[in-house]
C-alpha distance (Angstrom), angle and dihedral (degrees) to the residues before:
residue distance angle dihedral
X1 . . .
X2 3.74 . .
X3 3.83 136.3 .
X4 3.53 120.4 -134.9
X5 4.25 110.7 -160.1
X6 3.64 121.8 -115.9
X7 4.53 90.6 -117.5
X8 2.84 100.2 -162.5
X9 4.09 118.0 5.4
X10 4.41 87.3 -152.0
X11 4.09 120.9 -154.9
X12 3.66 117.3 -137.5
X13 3.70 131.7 -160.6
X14 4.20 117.4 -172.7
X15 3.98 86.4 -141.8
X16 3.94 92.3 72.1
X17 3.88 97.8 41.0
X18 3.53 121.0 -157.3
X19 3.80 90.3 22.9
X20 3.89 137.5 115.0
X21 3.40 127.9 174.5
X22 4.16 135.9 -165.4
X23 3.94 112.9 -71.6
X24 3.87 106.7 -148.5
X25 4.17 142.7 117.5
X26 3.98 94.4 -110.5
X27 3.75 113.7 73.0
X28 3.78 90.7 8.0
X29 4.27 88.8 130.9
X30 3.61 80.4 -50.1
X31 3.54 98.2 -99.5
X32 3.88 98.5 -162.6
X33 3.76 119.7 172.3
X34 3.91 92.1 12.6
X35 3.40 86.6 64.7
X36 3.24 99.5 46.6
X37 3.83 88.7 51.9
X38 3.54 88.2 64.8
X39 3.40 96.2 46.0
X40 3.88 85.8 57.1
X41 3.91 88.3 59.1
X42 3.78 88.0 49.7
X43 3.22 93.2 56.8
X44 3.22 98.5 44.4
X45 3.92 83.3 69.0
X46 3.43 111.2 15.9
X47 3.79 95.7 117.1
X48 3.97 92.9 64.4
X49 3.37 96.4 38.7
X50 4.03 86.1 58.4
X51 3.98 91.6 60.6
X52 3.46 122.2 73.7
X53 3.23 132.4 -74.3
X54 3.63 118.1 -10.7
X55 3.99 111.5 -63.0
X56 3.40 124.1 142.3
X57 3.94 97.0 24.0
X58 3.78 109.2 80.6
X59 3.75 97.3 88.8
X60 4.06 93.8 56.4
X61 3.57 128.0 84.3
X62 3.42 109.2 -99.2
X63 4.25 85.7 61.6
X64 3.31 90.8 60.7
X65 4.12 108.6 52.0
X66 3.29 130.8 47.1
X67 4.10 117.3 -113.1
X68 3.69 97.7 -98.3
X69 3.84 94.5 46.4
X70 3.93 95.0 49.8
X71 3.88 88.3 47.3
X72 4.05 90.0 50.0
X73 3.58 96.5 40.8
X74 3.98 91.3 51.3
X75 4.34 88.3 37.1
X76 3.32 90.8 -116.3
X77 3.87 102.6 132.3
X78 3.12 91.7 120.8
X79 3.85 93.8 77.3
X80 3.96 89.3 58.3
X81 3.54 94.1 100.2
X82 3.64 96.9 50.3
X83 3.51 95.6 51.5
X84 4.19 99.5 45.2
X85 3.32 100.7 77.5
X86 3.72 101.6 43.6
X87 3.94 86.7 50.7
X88 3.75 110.6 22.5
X89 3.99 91.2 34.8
X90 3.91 87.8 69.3
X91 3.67 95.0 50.7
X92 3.73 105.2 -105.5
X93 3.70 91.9 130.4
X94 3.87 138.0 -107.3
X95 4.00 125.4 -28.7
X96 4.02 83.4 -128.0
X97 3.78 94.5 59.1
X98 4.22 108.2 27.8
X99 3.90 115.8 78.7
X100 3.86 118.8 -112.3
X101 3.79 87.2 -114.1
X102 3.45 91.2 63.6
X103 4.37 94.8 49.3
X104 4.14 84.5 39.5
X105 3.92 87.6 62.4
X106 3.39 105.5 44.9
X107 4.28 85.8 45.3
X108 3.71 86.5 56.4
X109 3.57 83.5 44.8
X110 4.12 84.4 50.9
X111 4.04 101.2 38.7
X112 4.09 89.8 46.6
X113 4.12 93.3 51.9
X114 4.13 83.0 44.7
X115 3.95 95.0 50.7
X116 3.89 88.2 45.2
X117 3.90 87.6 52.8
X118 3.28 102.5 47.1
X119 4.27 110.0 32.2
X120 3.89 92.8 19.9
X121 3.65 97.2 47.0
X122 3.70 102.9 156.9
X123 4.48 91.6 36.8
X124 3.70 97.3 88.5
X125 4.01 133.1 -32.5
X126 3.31 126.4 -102.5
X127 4.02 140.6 -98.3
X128 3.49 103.0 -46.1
X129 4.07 139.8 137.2
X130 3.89 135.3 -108.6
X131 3.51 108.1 -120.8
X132 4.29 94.1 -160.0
X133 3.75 81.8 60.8
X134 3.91 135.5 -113.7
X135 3.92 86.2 -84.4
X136 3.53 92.6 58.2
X137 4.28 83.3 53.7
X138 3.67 92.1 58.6
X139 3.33 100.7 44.3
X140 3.82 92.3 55.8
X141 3.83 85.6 43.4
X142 4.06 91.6 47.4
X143 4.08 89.8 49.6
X144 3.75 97.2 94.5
X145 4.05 97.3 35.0
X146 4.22 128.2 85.5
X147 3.09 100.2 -117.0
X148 3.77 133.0 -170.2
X149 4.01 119.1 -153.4
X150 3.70 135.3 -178.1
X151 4.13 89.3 17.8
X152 3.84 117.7 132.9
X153 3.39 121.8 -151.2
X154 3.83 121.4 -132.2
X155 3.93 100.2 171.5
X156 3.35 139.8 21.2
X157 4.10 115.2 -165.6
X158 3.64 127.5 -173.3
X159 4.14 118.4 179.4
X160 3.97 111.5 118.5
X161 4.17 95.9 -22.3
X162 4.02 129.6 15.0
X163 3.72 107.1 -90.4
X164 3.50 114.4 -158.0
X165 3.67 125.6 -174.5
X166 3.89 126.3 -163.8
X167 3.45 117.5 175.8
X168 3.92 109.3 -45.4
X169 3.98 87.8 -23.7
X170 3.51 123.6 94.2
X171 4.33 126.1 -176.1
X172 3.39 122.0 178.0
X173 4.11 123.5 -142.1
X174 3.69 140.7 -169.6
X175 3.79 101.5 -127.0
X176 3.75 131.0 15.0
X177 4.15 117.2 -150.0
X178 4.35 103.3 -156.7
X179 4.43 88.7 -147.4
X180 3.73 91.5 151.4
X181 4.02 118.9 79.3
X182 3.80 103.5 -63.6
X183 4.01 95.0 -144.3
X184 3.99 86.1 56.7
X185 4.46 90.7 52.7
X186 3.55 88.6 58.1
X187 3.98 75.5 75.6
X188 3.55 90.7 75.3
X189 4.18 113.6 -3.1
X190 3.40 124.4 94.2
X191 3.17 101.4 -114.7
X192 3.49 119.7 -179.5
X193 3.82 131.9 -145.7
X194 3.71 101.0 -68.1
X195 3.42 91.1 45.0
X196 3.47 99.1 57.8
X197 3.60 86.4 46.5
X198 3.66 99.6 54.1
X199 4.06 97.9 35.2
X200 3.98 87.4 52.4
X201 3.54 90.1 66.5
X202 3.50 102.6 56.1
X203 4.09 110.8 108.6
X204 4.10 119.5 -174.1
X205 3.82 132.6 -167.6
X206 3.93 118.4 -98.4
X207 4.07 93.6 -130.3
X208 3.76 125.8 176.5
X209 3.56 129.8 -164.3
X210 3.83 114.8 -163.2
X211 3.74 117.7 -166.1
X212 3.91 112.0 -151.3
X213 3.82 140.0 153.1
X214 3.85 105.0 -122.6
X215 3.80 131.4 173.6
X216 4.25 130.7 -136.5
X217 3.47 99.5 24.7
X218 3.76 119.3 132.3
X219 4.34 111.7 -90.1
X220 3.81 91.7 -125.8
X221 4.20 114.6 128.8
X222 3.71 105.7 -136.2
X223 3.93 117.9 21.8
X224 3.56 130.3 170.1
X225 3.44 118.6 -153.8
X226 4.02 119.0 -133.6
X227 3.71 98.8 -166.6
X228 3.86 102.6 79.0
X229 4.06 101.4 25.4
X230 4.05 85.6 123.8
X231 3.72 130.4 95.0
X232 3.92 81.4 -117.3
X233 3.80 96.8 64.5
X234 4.08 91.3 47.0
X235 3.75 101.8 144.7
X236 3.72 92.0 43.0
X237 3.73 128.2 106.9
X238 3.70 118.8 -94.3
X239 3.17 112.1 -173.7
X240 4.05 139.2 -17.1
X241 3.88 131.3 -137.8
X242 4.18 116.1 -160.6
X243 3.81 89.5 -144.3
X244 3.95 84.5 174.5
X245 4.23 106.3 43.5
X246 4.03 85.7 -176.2
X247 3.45 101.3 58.2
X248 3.93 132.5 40.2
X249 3.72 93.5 -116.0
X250 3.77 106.8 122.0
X251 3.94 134.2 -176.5
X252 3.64 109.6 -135.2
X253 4.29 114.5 -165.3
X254 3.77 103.8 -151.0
X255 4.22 117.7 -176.3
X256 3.78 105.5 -133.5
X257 4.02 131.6 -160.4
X258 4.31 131.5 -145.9
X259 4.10 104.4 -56.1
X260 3.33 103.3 5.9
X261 4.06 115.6 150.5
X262 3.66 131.3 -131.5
X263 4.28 86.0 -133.7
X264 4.16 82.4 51.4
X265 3.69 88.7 47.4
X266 3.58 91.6 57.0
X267 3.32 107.0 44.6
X268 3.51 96.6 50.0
X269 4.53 91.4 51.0
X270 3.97 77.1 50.5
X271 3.94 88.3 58.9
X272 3.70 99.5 39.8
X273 4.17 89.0 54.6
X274 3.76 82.9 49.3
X275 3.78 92.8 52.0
X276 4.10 84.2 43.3
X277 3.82 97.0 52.0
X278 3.73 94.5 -99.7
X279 3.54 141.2 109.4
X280 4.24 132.7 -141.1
X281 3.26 110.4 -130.8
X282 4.08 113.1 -179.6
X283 3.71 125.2 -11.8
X284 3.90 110.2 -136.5
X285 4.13 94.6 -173.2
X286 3.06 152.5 -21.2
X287 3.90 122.3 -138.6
X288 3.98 130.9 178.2
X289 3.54 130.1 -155.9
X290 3.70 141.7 -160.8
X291 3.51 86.5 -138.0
X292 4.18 130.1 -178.3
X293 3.84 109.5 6.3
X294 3.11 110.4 -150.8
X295 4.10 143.2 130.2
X296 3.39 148.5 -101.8
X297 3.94 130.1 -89.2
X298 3.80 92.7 -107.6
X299 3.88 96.4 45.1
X300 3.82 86.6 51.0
X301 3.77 88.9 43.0
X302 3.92 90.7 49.8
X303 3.80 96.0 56.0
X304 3.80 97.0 -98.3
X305 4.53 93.3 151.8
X306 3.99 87.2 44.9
X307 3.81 89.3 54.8
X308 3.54 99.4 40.7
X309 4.34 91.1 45.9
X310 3.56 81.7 53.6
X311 3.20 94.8 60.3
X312 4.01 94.6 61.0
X313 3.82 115.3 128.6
X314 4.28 95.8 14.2
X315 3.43 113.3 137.4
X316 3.41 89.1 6.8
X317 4.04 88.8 -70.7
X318 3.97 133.6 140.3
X319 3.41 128.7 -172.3
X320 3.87 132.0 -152.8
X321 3.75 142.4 160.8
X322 3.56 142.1 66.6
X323 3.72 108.4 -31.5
X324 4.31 86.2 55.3
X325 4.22 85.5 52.4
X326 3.46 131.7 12.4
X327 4.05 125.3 -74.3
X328 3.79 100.0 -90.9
X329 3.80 130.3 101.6
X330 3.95 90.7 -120.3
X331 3.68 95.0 52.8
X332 3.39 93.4 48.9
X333 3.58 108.1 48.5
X334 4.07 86.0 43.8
X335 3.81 87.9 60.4
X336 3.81 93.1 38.6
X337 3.97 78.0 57.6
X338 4.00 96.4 53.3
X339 3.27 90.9 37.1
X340 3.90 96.0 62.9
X341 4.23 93.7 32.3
X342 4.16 85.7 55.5
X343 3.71 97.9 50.6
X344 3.69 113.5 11.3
């Protein structure tokens, strides 16, 4: 498979239809010294928030405050706009609701890929796409592995092996890795007290990709759009991805809120390309997602990663995936990694 980089990620704004312009730190209302402020803090941590996963950092200050209140408490506001659409543009929610840890990882995540592309230009490429598709990935990945499709799971049973029961089958394992959303295996695990406790807390983001053909917006890939990167514009679209250049089918990522429609959806991506100087044409789907588990400031504050690592290996039980990392593929694969080099 081959990767294809994102050049350039755009930023849009619906007041100045039509019209896209660069997406990146320098020149971005040149924010100077604030920016170098926060670079400070970075660095400050930067070598934890390298490892995997999230050990080490619940006791500092960026565990404890949301995004928006570290930035105001340290009159930095001004660097709200720069960060929004590398963090809220993805669909890990607002800057007023997410921790700092949680915009601190993926800027590691950022600054890394960035040093790579610039000093270590033959080491790697940069942020880019596969055009086969992320299926195609896992299907290449899933060639060598037994796998089991289409089963559901009614029970989950751990004593002295994993007992698994499907249906009227049962097999019986020596270790169980949890790589699905943990809230959802409390539908069948179980899960003992601190589990429960733990897994209740986990909150995710209601996001919605539409795919559509639309007309007169600009040609660019990847665009985020800076218009509706506030919890005030939930429901709007925040940024679209031409997963097809060749064709006028687009995928647009929309952040949703509690009993919002697909129809409402719609209608309102159908006014924003208005407002931008486009039109929607035909909508193809509509798909939602449980997306970026994650928890609240005062669960991260309280310790909730170093009691849930601890837990690795009880009961005979592993746990992986998103929630334990950060929603990327690189993040999770590196703690998929650790993961297996601690313990097996």
């Amino acid at each position: 498979l081959k990767t294809v980089p994102f050049d350039p990620i755009r930023l849009f704004d619906t007041r100045y239809a039509g019209e896209s312009v660069h997406l990146g730190f320098a020149g971005h209302r040149r924010p100077g010294r604030y920016a170098a402020r926060l670079l400070a803090t970075y660095l400050m941590h930067c070598r934890k928030l390298s490892r995997s996963g999230f050990a080490g950092l619940e006791n500092t200050a960026i565990a404890a405050e949301t995004m928006d209140t570290w930035l105001r408490k340290r009159h930095l506001l001004r660097l709200k706009s720069l960060l929004a659409p590398y963090y809220v543009g993805w669909g890990y929610g607002y800057l007023e609701h997410v921790g700092a840890l949680y915009v601190f990882k993926l800027l590691d995540f950022y600054l890394r890929a960035l040093v790579r592309e610039r000093l270590l230009p033959n080491r790697g490429c940069s942020m880019g796409y596969i055009p086969e598709g992320y299926q195609r990935l896992w299907e290449i990945i899933a060639e060598s592995c037994d796998l089991q499709l289409d089963v559901t799971i009614d029970s989950v049973r751990r004593t002295d092996a994993v007992a698994i029961e499907t249906g009227a089958r049962q097999r019986r394992f020596d270790a169980l890795i949890l790589a699905c959303p943990l809230d959802n295996a409390l539908g069948f695990l179980d899960a003992g007290p601190t589990e429960h406790r733990l897994f209740s807390k986990i909150k995710t983001i209601d996001f919605y990709t539409i795919t559509a053909e639309a007309e007169g917006l600009p040609p660019d890939a990847l665009v985020f759009v800076n218009t509706y990167l506030t919890p005030a514009k939930t429901g709007h679209m925040v940024s679209w991805y031409r997963r097809w250049p060749d064709s006028g089918i687009i995928v647009f990522y929309i952040i949703g809120g509690a009993g919002m429609s697909q129809d409402r959806l719609a209608a309102t991506l159908q006014q924003d390309l208005i407002k931008g100087g486009a039109s929607l044409r035909r909508v193809h789907g509509c798909d939602h997602w449980r997306y970026f588990p994650h928890v609240a400031t005062a669960d991260l504050a309280n310790g909730f990663y170093s009691e849930l690592e601890a837990m690795q290996g009880m009961d005979r039980t592993w746990y992986a995936g998103e929630l334990l990392s950060f929603p990327t593929v690189e993040h999770v694969v590196a703690y998929s990694r650790h993961l297996v080099e601690r313990h097996f």
